[in-house]
C-alpha positions in Angstrom: 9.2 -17.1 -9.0 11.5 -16.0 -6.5 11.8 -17.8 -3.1 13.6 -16.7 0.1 13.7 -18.2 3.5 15.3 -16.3 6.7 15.0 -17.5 10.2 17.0 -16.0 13.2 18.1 -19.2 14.2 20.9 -18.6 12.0 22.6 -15.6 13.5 23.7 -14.8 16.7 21.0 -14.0 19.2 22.4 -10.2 19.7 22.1 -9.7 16.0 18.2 -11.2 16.0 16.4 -7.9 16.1 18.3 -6.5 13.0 18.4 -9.6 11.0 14.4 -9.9 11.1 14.7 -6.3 10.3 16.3 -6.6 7.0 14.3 -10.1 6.4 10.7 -8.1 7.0 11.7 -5.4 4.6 13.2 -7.7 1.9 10.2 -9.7 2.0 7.1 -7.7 2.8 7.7 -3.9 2.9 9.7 -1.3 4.8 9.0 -1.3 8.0 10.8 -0.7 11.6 10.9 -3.5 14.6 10.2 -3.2 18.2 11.5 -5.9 20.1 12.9 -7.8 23.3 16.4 -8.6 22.8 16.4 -11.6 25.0 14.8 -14.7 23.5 13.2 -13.4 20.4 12.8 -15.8 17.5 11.1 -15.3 14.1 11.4 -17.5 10.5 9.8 -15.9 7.4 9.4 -17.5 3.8 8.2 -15.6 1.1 7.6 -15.2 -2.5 7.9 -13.2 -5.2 5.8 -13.3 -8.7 6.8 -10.2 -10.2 4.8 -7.4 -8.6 3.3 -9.6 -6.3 4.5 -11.0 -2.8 3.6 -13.4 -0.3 5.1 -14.5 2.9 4.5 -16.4 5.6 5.8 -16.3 9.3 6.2 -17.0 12.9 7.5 -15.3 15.8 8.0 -14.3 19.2 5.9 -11.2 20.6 7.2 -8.0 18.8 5.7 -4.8 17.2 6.2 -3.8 13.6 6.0 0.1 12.8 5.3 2.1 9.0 6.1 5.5 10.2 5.2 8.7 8.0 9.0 8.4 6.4 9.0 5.1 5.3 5.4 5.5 3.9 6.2 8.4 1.8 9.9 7.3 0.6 8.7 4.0 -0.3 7.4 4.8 -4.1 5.1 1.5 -3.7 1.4 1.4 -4.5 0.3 -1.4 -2.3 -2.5 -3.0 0.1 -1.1 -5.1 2.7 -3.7 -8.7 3.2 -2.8 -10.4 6.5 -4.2 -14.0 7.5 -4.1 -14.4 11.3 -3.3 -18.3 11.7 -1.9 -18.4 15.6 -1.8 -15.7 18.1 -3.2 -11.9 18.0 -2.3 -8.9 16.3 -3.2 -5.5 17.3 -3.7 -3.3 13.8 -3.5 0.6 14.4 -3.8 2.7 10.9 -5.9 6.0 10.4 -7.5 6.4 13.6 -8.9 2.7 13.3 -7.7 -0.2 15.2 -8.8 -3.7 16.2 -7.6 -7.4 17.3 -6.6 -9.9 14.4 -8.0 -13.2 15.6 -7.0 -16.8 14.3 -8.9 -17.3 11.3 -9.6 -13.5 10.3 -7.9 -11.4 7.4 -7.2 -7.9 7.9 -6.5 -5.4 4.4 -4.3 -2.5 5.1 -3.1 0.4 2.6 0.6 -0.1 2.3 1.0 3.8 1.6 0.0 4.9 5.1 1.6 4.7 8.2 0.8 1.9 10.3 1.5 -0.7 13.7 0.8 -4.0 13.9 1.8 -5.4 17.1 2.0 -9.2 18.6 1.5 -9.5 22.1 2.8 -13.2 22.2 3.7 -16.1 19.5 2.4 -15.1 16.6 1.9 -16.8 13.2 0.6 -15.0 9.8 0.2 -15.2 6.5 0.6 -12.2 4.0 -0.2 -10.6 0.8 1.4 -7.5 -1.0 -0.3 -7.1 -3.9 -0.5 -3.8 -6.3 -3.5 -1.4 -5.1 -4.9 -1.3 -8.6 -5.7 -4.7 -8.2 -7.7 -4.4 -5.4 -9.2 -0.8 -6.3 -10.7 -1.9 -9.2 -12.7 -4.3 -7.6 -13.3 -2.5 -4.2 -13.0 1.2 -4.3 -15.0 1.7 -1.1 -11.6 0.2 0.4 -9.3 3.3 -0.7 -12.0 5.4 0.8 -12.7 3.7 4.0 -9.4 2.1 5.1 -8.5 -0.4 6.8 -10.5 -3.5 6.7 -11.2 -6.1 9.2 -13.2 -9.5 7.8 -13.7 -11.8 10.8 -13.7 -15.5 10.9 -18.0 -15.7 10.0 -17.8 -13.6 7.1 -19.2 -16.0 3.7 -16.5 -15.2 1.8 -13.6 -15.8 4.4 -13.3 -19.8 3.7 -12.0 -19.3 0.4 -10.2 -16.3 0.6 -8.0 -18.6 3.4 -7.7 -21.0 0.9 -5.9 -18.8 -2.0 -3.7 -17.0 0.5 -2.4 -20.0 1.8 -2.1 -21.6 -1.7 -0.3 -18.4 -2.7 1.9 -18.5 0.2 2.7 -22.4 -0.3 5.2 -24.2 -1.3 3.6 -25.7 -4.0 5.3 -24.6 -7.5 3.3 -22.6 -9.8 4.0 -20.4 -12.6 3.5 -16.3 -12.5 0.1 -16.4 -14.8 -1.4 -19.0 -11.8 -0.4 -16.7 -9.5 -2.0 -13.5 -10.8 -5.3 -15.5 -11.5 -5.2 -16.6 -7.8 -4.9 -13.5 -7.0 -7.2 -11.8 -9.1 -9.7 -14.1 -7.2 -8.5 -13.6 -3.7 -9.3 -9.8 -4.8 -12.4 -10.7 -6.3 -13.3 -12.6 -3.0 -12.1 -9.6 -0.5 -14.5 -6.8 -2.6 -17.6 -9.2 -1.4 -16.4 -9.8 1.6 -16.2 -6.1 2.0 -18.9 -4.5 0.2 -20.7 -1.8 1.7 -24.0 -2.7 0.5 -26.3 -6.2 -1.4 -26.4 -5.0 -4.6 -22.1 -5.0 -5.0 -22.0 -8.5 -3.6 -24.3 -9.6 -6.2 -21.7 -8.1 -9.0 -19.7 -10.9 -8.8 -21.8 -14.0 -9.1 -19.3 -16.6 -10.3 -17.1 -15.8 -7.5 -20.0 -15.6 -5.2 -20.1 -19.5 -6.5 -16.7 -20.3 -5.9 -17.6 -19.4 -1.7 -20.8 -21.2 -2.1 -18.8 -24.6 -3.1 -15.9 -23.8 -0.7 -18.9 -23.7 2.0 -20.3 -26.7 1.0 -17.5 -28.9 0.8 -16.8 -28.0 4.3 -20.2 -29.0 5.2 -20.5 -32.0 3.1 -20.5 -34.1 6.8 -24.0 -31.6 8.1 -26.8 -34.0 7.4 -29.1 -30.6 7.8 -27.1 -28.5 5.1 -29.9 -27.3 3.6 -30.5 -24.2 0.7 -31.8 -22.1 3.5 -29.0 -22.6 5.6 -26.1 -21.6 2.4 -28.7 -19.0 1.6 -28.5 -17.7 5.0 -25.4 -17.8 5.4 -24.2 -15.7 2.4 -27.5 -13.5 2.7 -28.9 -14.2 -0.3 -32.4 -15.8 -1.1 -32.6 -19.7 -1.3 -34.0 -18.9 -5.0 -30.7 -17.2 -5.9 -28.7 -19.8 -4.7 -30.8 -22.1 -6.9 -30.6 -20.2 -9.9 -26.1 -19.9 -9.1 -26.5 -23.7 -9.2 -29.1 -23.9 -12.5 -26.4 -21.3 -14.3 -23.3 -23.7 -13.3 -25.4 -26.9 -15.1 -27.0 -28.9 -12.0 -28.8 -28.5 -9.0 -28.0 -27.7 -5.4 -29.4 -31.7 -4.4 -27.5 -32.9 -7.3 -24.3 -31.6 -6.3 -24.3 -32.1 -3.2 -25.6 -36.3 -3.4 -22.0 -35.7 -6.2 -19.8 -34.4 -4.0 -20.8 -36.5 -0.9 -20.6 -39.9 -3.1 -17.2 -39.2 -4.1 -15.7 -38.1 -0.9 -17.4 -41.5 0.5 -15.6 -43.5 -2.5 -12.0 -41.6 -2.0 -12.2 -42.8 1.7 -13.2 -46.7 0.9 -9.8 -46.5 -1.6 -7.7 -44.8 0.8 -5.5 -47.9 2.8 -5.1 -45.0 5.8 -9.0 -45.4 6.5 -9.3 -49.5 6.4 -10.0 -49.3 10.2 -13.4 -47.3 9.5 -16.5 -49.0 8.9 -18.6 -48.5 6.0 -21.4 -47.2 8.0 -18.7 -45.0 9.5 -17.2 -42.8 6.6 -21.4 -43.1 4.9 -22.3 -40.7 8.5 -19.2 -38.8 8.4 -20.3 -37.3 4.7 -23.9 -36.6 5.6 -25.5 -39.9 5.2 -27.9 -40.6 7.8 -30.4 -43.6 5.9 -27.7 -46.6 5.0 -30.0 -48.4 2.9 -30.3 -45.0 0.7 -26.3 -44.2 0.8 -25.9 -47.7 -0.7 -28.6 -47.7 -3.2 -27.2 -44.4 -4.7 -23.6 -45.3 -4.4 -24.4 -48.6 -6.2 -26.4 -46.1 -9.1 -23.4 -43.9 -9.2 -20.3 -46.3 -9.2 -21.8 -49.8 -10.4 -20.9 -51.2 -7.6 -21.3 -51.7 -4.3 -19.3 -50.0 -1.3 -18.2 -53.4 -0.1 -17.1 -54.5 -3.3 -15.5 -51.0 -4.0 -13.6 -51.3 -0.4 -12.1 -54.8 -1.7 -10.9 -53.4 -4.8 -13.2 -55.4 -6.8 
């Protein structure tokens, strides 16, 4: 892995505009900047795992231009992923555009000219990963261009979560990286499929988002099969049989899930102030009597007795 930080803090504010210049290009791709001279600010830390880059930065309002020369001399087969986290972006590339909310990923083709521009502060997170990668899994995306998946797409919950993970600090070696990757891939061809029958071509990463939905979910005492069903637009009987071909059942795992989330919070010192009854509603409990007779089945022990580190 290879790590670089830049941030315009540490140059003098005339030379600002040039130094995120050279920062952009080292980290993302080749691109020109359009900005203010006065007050602009910008920090970017990015990554590197062999073919594969990631980045993540904030900044003042600027625009960022691919022009027709620096697409064609660049030599580099790549899509571009963008995570909106703060701020807007306005994306312009092949007679498409559209506004990059918080929350919502955008996937454009790194070999064609393109703007991206940020009205005010702006914080992203980004991808540069090989267009094979991507193609193989979503050739309607080379055909279409670029892609827009808002914040209420199934699949967007978990495709955050391995962009950011990419993009984090935490250390991980090059093989980890290309599996996450290979997912985050896997998770943007669903998210993007033109039609039912290729969302259903990957089931055990349909499962993955099913889990990351849940999870997220685990405090909706109405999170029902019908509701996940709905939300992925798939039948309540395929959803049961994704469960049935991971080993257990959609009631099953989520009674699991909620138990132990209930159990991590009774051990954790930072949430002594909350009341049993308190963290038992906050994961989807809504009968007390039941929350303790299961959690009693499942731990051998009481919640009291677990809170007192008996």
């Amino acid at each position: 892995m290879v790590a670089s930080v830049w941030s315009t803090d540490t140059v003098k504010p005339d030379d600002g505009i040039a130094y995120w210049h050279e920062a952009v290009c080292a980290t993302v791709l080749d691109v020109a900047v359009e900005a203010p001279r006065d007050r602009f600010r910008a920090s970017i830390a990015g990554r590197n795992f062999g073919p594969l880059r990631f980045a993540t930065f904030h900044a003042s309002g600027h625009s960022i231009l691919r022009d027709p020369r620096r697409a064609d001399r660049a030599g580099e087969d790549r899509y571009l992923i963008s995570l909106q986290r703060r701020g807007r972006s306005g994306l312009t590339q092949g007679g498409r555009e559209f506004w990059l909310e918080p929350g919502e990923i955008a996937v454009m083709d790194g070999t064609q000219p393109f703007r991206v521009t940020f009205p005010g502060p702006v914080s992203r997170i980004l991808a540069v990963v090989p267009r094979r990668t991507l193609d193989v899994r979503a050739p309607w995306i080379r055909r279409s261009g670029m892609q827009h998946i808002a914040a209420s797409s199934p699949f967007v919950d978990l495709a955050r979560r391995h962009i950011r993970q990419l993009a984090g600090e935490e250390p991980f070696a090059a093989g980890q990286a290309q599996v996450l990757t290979d997912n985050l891939c896997n998770l943007l061809a669903l998210a993007t499929a033109p039609d039912a029958t290729q969302a259903h071509a990957h089931p055990d990463v349909q499962m993955q988002a099913i889990l990351a939905f849940c999870r997220d979910r685990l405090g909706d005492p109405e999170l029902t099969p019908g509701q996940v069903a709905g939300h992925f637009r798939i039948s309540p009987r395929t959803l049961h049989a994704r469960f049935a071909r991971a080993g257990q059942s959609f009631g099953n795992w989520l009674l699991e899930n909620r138990l132990e989330e209930c159990k991590r919070a009774l051990c954790d010192p930072a949430q002594r102030a909350l009341g049993i009854s308190e963290i038992a509603y906050r994961f989807g409990f809504s009968d007390l009597s039941h929350f303790s007779k299961t959690f009693r089945a499942r731990f051998g022990q009481a919640p009291r007795d677990i809170r007192r580190g008996i």
